[in-house]
PAZAPA-4460 file (N, C-alpha, C; in steps of 0.05 Angstrom, whole numbers, plus 32768, in hexadecimal, padded with zeros to 4 digits):
% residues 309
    n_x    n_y    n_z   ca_x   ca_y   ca_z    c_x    c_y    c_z   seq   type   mol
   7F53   8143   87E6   7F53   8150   87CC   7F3F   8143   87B9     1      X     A
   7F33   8157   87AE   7F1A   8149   8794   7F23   813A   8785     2      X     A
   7F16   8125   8777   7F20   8118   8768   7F22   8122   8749     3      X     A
   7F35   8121   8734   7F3C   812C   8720   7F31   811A   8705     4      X     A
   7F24   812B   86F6   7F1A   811D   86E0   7F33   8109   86D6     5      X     A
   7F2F   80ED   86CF   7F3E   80E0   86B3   7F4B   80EC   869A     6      X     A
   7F61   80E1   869A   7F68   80EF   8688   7F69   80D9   866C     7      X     A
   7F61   80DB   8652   7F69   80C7   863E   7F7B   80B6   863F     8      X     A
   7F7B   80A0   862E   7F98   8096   8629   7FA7   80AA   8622     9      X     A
   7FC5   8098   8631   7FD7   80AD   8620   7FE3   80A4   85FE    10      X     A
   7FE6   80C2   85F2   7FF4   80B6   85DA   800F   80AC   85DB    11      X     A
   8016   80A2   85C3   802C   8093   85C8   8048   80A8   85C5    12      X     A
   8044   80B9   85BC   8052   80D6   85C0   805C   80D7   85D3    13      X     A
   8049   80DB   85EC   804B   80E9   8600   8054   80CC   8615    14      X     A
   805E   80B6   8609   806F   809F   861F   807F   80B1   862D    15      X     A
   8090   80BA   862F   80AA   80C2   8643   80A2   80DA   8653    16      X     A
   808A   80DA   8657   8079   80E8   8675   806A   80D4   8685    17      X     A
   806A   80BB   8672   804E   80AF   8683   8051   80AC   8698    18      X     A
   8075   80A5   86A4   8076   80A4   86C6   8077   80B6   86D4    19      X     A
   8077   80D1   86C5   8076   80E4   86D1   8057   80F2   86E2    20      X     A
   8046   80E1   86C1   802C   80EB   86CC   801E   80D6   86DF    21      X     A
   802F   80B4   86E5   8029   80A9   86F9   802E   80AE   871A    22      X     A
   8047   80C2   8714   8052   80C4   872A   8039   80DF   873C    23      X     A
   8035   80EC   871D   8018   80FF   872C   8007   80F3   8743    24      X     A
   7FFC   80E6   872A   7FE2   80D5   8739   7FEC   80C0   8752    25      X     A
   7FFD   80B6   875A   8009   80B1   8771   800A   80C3   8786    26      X     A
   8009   80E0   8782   8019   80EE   8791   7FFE   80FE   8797    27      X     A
   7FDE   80F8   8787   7FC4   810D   878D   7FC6   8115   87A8    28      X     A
   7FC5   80F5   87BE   7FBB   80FC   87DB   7FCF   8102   87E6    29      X     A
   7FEB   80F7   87DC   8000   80F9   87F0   8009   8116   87F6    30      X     A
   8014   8123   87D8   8022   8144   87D6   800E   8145   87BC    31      X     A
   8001   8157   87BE   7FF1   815E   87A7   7FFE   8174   879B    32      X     A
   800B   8184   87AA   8023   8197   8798   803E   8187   878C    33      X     A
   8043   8171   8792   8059   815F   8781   8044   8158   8765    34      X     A
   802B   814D   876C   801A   8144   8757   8015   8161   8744    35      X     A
   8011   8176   8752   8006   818D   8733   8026   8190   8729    36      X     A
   8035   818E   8735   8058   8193   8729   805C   817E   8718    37      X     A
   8057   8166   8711   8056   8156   8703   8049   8155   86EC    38      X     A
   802A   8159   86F5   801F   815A   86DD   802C   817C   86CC    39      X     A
   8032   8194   86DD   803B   81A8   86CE   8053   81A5   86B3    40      X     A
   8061   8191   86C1   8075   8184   86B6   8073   8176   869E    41      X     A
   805F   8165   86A6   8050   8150   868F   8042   8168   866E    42      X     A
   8035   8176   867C   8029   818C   866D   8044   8199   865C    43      X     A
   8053   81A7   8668   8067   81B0   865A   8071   81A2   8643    44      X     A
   807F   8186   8651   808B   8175   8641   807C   816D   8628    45      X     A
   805E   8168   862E   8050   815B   8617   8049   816C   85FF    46      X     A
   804C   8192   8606   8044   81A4   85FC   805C   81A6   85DA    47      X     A
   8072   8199   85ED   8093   81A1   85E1   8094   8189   85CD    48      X     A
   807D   816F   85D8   8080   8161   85C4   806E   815D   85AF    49      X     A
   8059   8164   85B7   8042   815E   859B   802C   816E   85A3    50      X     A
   8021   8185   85A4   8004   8191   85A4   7FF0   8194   8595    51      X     A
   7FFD   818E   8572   7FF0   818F   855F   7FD5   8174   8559    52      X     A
   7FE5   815D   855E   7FD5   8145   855C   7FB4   8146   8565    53      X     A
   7FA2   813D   8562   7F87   813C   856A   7F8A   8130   858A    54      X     A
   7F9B   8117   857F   7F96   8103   85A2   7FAB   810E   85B3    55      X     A
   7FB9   811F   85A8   7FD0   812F   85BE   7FC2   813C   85CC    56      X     A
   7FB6   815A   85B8   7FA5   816F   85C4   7F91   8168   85D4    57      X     A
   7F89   8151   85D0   7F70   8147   85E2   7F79   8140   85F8    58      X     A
   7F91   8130   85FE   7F9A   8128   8618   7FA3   8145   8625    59      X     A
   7FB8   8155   8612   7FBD   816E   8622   7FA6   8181   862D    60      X     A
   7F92   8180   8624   7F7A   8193   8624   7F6C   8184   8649    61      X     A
   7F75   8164   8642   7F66   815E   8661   7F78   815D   8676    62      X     A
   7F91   8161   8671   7FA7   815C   867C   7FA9   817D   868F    63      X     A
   7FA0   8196   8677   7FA4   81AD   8682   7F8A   81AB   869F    64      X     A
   7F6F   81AA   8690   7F61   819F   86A9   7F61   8198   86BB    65      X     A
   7F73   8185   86BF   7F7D   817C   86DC   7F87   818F   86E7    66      X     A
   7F9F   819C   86D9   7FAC   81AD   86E3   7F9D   81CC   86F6    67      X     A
   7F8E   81CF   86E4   7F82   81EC   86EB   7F68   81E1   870C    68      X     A
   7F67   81C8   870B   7F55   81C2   8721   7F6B   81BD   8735    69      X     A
   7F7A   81AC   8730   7F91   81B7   873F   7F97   81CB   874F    70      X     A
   7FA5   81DD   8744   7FA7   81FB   8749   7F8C   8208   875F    71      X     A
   7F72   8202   8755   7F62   8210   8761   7F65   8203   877A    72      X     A
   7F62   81EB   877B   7F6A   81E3   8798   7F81   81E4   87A7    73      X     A
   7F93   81E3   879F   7FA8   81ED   87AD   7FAC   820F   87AA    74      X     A
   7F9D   822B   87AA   7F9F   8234   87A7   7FA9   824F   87BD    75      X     A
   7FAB   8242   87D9   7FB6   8256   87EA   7FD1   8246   87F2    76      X     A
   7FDB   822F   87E4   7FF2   821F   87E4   800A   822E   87D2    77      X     A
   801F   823C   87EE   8035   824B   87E3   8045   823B   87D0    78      X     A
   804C   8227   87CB   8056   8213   87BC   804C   8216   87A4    79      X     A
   8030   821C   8799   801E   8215   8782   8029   8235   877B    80      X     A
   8028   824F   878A   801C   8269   8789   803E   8273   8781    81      X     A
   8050   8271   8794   8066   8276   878F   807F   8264   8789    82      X     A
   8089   8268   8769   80A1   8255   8764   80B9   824C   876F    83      X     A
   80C2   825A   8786   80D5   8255   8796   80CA   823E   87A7    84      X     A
   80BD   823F   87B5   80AE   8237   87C7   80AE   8215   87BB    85      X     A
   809D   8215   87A7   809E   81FE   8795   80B8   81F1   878D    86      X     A
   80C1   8208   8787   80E2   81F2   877E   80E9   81E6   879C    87      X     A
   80ED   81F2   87B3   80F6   81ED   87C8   80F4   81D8   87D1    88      X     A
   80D0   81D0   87CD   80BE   81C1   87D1   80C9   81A5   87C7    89      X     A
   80CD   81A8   87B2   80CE   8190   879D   80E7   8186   879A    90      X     A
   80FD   819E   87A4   8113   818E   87A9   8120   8180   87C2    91      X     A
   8115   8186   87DB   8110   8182   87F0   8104   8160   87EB    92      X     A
   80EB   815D   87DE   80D7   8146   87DD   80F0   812D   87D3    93      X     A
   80F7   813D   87B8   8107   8124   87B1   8127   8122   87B1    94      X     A
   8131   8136   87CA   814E   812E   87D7   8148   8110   87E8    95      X     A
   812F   8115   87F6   8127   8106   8811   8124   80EA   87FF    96      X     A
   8118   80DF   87EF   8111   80D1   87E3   812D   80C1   87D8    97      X     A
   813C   80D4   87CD   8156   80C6   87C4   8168   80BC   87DD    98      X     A
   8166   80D0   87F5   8171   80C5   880C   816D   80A9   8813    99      X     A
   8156   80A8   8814   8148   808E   8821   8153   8079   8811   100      X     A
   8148   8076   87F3   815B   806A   87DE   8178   8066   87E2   101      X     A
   8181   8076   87E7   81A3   8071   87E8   81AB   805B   8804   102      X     A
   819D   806E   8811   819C   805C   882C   819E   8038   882E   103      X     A
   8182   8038   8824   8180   8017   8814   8196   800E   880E   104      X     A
   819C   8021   87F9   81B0   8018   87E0   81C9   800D   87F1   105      X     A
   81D6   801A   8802   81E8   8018   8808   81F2   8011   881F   106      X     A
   81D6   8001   882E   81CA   7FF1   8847   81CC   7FD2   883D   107      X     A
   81C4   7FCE   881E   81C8   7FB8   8812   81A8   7FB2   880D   108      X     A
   8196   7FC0   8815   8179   7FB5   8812   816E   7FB9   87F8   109      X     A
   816E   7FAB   87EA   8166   7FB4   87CB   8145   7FAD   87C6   110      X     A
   8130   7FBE   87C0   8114   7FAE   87C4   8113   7FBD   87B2   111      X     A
   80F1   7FBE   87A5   80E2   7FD2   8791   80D9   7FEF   87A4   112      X     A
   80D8   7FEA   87B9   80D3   8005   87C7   80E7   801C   87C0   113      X     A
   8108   800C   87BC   811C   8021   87C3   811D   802B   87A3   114      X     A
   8121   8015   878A   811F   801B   877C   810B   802D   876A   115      X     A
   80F5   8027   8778   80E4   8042   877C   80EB   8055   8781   116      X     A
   80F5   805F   8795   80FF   807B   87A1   810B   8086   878D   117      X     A
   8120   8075   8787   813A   8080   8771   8128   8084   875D   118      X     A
   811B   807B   8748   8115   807D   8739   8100   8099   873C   119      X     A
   80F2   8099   8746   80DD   80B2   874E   80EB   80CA   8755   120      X     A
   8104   80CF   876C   8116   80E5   8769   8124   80E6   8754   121      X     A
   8127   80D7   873B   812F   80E5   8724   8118   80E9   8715   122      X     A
   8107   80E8   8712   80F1   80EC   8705   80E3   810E   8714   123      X     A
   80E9   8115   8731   80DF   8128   8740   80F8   8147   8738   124      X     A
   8108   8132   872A   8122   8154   8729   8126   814F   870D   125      X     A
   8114   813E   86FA   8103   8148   86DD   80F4   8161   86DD   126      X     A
   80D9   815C   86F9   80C3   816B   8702   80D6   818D   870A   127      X     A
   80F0   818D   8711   80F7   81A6   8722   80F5   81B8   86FE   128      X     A
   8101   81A9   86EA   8109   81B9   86D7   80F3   81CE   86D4   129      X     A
   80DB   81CC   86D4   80C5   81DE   86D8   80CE   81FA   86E2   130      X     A
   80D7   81FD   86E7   80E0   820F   86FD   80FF   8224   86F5   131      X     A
   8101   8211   86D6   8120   821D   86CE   8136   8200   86C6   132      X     A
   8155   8208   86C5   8160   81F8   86C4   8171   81EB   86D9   133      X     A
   8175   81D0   86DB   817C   81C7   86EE   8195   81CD   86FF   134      X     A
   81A1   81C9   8712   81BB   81D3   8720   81C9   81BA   8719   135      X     A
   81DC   81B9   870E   81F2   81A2   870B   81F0   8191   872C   136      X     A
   81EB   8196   873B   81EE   8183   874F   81D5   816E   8744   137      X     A
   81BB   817D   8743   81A1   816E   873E   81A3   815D   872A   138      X     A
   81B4   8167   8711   81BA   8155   86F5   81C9   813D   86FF   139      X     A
   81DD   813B   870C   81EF   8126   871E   81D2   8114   872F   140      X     A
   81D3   811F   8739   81B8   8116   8747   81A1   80FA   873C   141      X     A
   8199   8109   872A   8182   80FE   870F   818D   80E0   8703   142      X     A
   81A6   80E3   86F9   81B6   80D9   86ED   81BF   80BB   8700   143      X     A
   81C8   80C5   8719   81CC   80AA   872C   81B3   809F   8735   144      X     A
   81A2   80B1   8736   8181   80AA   8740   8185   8092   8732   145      X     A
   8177   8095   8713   816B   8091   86FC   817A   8074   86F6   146      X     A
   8199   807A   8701   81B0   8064   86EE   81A5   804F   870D   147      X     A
   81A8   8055   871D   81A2   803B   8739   818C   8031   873B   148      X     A
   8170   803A   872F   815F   802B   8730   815A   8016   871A   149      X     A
   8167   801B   86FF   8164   8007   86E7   817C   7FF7   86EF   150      X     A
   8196   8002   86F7   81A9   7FE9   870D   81A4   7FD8   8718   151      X     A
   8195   7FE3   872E   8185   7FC7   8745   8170   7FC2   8732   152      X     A
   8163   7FBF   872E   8153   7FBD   8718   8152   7FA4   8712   153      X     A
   8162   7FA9   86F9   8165   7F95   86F2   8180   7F7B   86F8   154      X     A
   818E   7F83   870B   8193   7F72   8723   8187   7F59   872C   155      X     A
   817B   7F68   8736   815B   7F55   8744   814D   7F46   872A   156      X     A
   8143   7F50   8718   8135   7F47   86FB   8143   7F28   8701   157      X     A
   8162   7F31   86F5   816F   7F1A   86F1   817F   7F06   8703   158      X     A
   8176   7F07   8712   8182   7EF5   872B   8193   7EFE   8739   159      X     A
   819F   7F1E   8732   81C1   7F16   873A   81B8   7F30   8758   160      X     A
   81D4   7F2F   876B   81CF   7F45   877F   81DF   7F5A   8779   161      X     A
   81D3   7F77   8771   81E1   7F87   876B   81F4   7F92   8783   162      X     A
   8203   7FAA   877C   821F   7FB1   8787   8214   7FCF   8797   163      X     A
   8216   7FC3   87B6   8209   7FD6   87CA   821D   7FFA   87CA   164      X     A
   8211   800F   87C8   8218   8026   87C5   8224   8034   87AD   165      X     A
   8235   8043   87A7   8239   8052   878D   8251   803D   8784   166      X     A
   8246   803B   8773   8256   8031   8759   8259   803F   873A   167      X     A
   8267   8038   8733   8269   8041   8710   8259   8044   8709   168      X     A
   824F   8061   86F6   8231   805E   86E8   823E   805E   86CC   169      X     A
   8229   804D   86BD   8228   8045   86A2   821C   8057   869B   170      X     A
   8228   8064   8680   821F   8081   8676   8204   807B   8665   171      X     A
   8200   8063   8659   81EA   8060   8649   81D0   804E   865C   172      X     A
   81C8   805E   865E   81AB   8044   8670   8190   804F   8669   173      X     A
   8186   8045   8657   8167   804A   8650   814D   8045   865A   174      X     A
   8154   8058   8671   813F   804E   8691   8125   8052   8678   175      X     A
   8126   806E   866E   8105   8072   866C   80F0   805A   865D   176      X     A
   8107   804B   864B   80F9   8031   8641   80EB   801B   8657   177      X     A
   80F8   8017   866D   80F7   8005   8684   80E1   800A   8692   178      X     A
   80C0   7FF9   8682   80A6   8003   8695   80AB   8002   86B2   179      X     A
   80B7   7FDE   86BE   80B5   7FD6   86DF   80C3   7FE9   86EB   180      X     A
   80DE   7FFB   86E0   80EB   800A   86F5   80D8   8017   8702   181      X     A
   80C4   8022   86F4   80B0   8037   86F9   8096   8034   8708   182      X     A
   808C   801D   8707   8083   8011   8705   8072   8006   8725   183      X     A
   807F   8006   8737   807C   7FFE   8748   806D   8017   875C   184      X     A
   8058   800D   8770   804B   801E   8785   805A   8032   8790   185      X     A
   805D   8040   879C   8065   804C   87AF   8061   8040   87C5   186      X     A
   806F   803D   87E3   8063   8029   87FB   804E   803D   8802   187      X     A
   803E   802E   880B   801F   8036   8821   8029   803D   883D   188      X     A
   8038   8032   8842   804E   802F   8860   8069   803D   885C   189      X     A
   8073   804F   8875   8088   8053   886E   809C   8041   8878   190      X     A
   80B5   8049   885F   80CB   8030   8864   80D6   803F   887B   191      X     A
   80D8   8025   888E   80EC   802D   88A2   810C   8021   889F   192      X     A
   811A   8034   889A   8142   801E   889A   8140   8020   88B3   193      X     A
   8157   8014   88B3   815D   800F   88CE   816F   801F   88D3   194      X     A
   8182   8021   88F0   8198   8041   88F3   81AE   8031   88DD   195      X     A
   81B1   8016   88D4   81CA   8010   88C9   81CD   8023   88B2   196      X     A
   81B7   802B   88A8   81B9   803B   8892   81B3   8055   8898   197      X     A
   81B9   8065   88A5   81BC   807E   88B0   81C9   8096   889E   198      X     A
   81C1   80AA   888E   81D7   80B2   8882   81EA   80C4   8888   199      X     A
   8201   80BB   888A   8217   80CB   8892   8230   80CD   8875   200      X     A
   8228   80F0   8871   8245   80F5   8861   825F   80F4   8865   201      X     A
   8260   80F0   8882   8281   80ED   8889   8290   80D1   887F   202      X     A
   8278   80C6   8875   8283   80A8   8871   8287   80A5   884D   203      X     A
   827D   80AD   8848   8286   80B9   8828   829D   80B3   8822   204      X     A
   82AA   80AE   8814   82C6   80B2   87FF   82CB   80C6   87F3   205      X     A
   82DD   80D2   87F8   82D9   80E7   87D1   82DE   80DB   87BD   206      X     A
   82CE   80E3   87AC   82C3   80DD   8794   82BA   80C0   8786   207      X     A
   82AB   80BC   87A7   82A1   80A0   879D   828C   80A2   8790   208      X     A
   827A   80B2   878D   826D   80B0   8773   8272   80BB   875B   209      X     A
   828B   80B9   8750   8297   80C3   873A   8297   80D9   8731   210      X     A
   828C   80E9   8748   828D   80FE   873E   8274   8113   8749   211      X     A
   8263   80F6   8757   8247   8101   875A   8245   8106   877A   212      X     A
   823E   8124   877D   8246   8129   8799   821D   8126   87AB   213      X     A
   821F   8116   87BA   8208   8109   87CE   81FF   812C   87DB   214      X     A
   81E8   8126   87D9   81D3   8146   87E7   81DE   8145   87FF   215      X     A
   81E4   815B   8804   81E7   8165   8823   81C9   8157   8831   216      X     A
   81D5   8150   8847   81B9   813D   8864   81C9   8142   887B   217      X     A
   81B3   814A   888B   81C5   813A   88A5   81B4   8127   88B7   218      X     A
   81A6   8115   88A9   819E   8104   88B0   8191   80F2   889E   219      X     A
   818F   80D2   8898   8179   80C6   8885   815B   80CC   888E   220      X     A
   8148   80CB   887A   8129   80CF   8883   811F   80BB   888B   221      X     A
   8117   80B8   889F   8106   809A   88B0   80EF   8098   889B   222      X     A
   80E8   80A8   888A   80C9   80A4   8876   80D3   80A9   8866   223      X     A
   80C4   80A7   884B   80C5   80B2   882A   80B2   80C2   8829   224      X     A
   80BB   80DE   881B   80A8   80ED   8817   8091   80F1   8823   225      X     A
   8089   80DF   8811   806B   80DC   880E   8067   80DD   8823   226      X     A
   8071   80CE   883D   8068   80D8   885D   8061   80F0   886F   227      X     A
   806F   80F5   8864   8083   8118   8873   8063   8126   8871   228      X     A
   8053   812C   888C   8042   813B   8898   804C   8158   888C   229      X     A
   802B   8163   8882   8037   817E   887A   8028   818C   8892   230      X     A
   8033   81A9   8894   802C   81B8   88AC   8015   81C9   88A3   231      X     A
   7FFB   81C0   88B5   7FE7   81D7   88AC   7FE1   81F1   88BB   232      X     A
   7FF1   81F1   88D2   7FE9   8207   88E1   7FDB   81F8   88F3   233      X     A
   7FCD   81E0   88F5   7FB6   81D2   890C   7FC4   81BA   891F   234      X     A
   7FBA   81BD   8936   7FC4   81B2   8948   7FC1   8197   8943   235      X     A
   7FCB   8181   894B   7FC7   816C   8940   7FD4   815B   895A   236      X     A
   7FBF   8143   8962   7FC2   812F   897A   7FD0   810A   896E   237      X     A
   7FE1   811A   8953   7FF3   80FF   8943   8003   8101   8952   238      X     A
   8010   80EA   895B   8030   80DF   896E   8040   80E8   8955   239      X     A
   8057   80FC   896C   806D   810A   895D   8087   80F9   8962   240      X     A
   8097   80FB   894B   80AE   80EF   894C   80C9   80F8   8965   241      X     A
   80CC   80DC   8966   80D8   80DB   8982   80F7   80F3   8978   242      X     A
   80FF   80FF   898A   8115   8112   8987   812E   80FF   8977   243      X     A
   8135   8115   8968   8150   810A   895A   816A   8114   8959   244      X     A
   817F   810C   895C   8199   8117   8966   81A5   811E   894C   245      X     A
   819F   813F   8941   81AE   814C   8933   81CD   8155   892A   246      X     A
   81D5   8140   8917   81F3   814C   8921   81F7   8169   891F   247      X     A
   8212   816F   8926   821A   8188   8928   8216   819F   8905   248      X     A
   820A   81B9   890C   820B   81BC   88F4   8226   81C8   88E4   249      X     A
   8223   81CB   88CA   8244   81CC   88BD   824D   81EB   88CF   250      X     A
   8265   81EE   88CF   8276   8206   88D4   8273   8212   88C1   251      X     A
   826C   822E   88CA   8260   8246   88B2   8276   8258   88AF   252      X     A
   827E   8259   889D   8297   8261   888F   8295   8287   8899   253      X     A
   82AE   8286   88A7   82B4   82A5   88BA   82B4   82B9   88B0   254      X     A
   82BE   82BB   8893   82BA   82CB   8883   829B   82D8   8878   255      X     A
   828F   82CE   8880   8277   82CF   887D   8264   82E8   888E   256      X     A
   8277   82EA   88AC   8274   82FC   88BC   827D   8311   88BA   257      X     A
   8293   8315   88AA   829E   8325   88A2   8299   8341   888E   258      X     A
   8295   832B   8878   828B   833D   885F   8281   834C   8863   259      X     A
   8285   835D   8853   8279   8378   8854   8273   8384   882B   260      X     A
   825E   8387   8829   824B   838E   8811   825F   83A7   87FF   261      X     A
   8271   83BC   8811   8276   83D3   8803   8270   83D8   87E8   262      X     A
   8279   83D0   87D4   8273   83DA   87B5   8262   83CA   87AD   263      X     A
   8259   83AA   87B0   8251   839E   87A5   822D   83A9   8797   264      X     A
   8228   83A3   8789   8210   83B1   8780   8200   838E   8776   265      X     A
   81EF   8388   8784   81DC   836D   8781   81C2   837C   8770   266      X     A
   81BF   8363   8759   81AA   8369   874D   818E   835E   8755   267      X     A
   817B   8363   8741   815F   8351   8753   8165   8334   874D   268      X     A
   817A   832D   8743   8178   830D   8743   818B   82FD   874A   269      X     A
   819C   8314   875F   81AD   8315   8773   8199   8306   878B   270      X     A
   8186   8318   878E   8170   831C   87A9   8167   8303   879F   271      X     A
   815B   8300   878B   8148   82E8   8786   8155   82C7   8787   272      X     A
   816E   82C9   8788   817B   82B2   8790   8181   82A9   87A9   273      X     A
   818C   82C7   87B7   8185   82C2   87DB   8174   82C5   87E4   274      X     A
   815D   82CB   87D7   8143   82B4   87E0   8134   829E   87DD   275      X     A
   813F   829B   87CC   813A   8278   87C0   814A   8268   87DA   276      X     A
   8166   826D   87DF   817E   8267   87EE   8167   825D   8809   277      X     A
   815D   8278   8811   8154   8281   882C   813C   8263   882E   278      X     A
   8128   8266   8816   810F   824F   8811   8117   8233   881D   279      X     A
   812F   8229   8812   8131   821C   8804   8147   820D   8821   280      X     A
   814B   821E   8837   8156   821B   8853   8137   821B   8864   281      X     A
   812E   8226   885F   810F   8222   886A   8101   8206   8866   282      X     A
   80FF   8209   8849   80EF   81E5   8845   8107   81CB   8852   283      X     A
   8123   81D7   8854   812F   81C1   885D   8133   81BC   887E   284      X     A
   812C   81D4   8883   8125   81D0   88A6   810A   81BE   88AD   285      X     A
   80F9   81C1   8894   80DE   81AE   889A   80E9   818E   889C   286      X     A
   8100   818F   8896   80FF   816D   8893   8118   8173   88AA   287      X     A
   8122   817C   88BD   813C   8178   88D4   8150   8176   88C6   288      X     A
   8157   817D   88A8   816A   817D   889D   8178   819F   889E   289      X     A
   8196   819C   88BB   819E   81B7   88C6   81B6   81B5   88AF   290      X     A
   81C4   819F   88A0   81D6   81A2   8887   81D3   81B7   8879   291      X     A
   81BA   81A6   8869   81B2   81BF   884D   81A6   81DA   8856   292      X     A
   8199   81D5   886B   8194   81EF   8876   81A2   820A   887A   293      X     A
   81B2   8200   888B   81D5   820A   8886   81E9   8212   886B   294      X     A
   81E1   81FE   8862   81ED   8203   8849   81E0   8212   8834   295      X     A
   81CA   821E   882F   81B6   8230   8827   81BB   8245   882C   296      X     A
   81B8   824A   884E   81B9   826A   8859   81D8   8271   885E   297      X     A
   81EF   825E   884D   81FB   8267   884D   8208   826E   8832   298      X     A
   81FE   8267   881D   81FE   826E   8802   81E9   8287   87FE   299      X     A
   81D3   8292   8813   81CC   82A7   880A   81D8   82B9   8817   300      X     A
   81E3   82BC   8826   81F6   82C3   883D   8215   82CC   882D   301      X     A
   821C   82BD   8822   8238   82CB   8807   822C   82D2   87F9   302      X     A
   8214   82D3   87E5   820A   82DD   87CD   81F7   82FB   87DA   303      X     A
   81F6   82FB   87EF   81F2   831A   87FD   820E   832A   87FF   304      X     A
   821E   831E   880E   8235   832D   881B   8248   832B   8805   305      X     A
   824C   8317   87F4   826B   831A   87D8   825E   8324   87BF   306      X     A
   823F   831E   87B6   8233   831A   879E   8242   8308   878C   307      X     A
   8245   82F7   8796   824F   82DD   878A   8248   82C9   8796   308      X     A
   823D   82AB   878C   8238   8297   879D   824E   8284   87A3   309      X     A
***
C-alpha cells in the first residue's frame, strides 16, 4: 500500500482519538481496512468535537486526505464498498484479538503484548460504532477489554502479580488518560500460547464475569489479527496450517426446521439483518470459528421463519 501523507500534530482537542489514530497507522500494512475504519472513526469523532478551530480544521482537512486515498485504494475491497461486510470485518478482527488476550489472561501470562490486544479490541468496537450503535454484548465487551488492560497494567507498573481471569470490574477506570496502556507495538511475530490456554466455554462459570458473557469461539487463535492471511483469490506456495480438531458444532434448535412464515410479513430491515446474520457467519468461517458461525445462521434463520430474533 502507498505511503500516506503526514498528518499535523494533533490538537489537544482531539487527545481521546490519538490511539485510535495510532492504532491506524499500525494497522497500514497489516489490515488497511481496520486502518481506513479507524481513521473513519477518528474523522467522525474529531468532527463532533471541534471543526471550527484553525488547527482542528487543518488536521481534519489532512486527516480527510488520508482517508479518501485510502478508499481509492482499497476500492474493489467489499469491506471498504459495503457496510456489512465491514462491520463483519471489524468485528471478527477484534473478537480474535480479545480471544488471544483472554487466553493470556487466564493462562497467567501477563506481558505488554496481551495487554495490547485487550486494549486495541476495545479501542476496535469504538471503531464498529461507525457503523451504528453498538450490541450490548460489544458494550460488555469494550468495557472488560478496556478495564483488563489498565488492571494488568498497572499490576506490573507496580510490582504486584495481578489476578489471572475474570474478576470484579471497577466501574471507574480512566484508561483514556493512561498513555503506556496504549502505548505499546503490536508483536512483529505472532504470539504463540500454548494448548494450556486453549479456549474452551465449557469451562466457564456462570456469571463469572459479572455479568459479562465471553464471544462465542470454538477455538483460541494461534495468531493476532494482524496475522490472519487474507484470501486473494491467488494460489499461494505459504506452508498451511497443520489441521485442527473442531469441536462439535452447537445443536441447532428443531424448531427452527419447523417454522413456517404463514402471516408473518418481514420488512426490508427484517432482510437486512438476516443478512448482516448471514456476513457475519461467512467472515467467521474465515477464521474456523463453526460456534459463531452457527450461531449467526442461526439467528438469521428465526428472524426469517418467526420475524423475531
Amino acid at each position: 500500500m502507498a505511503a500516506l501523507a503526514p498528518l499535523p500534530p494533533l490538537p489537544a482537542q482531539f487527545k481521546s482519538i490519538q490511539h485510535h489514530l495510532r492504532t491506524a497507522q499500525e494497522h497500514d500494512k497489516r489490515d488497511p481496512v481496520v486502518a481506513y475504519y479507524c481513521r473513519l472513526y477518528a474523522m467522525q469523532t474529531g468532527m463532533k468535537i471541534d471543526s471550527k478551530t484553525p488547527e482542528c480544521r487543518k488536521f481534519l482537512s489532512k486527516l480527510m486526505d488520508q482517508l479518501e486515498a485510502l478508499k481509492k485504494q482499497l476500492g474493489d475491497n467489499e469491506a471498504v464498498t459495503q457496510e456489512i461486510v465491514g462491520c463483519a470485518h471489524l468485528e471478527n478482527y477484534a473478537l480474535k484479538m480479545f480471544l488471544y488476550a483472554d487466553n493470556e489472561d487466564r493462562a497467567g501470562r501477563f506481558h505488554k503484548n496481551m495487554i495490547k490486544s485487550f486494549y486495541t479490541a476495545s479501542l476496535l468496537i469504538d471503531v464498529i460504532t461507525v457503523f451504528g450503535e453498538l450490541t450490548d454484548e460489544n458494550v460488555k465487551h469494550r468495557k472488560y477489554a478496556r478495564w483488563k488492560a489498565t488492571y494488568i497494567h498497572n499490576c506490573l507498573k507496580n510490582g504486584e502479580t495481578p489476578q489471572a481471569g475474570p474478576v470484579g470490574i471497577e466501574e471507574e477506570n480512566d484508561v483514556e488518560e493512561n498513555e503506556d496502556v496504549g502505548a505499546t507495538s503490536l508483536p512483529t511475530q505472532p504470539p504463540q500460547p500454548s494448548s494450556s490456554s486453549a479456549y474452551d466455554p465449557s469451562n466457564l462459570a456462570p456469571g463469572s464475569y459479572s455479568g459479562i458473557q465471553i464471544p462465542p469461539g470454538a477455538h483460541a487463535p494461534a495468531n493476532t489479527p494482524a496475522e490472519v492471511p487474507h484470501s486473494t483469490g491467488v494460489t499461494s506456495n505459504a506452508v498451511q496450517p497443520s489441521p485442527q480438531t473442531v469441536p462439535a458444532a452447537p445443536a441447532v434448535d428443531p424448531d427452527l426446521y419447523t417454522a413456517s412464515q404463514g402471516d408473518i410479513r418481514l420488512t426490508p430491515e427484517d432482510f437486512a439483518r438476516a443478512q448482516k446474520y448471514c456476513k457475519y457467519a461467512g467472515s467467521a468461517l474465515q477464521y474456523e470459528d463453526v460456534g459463531t458461525a452457527v450461531q449467526n445462521l442461526q439467528k438469521a434463520l428465526r428472524l426469517l421463519t418467526t420475524g423475531r430474533e
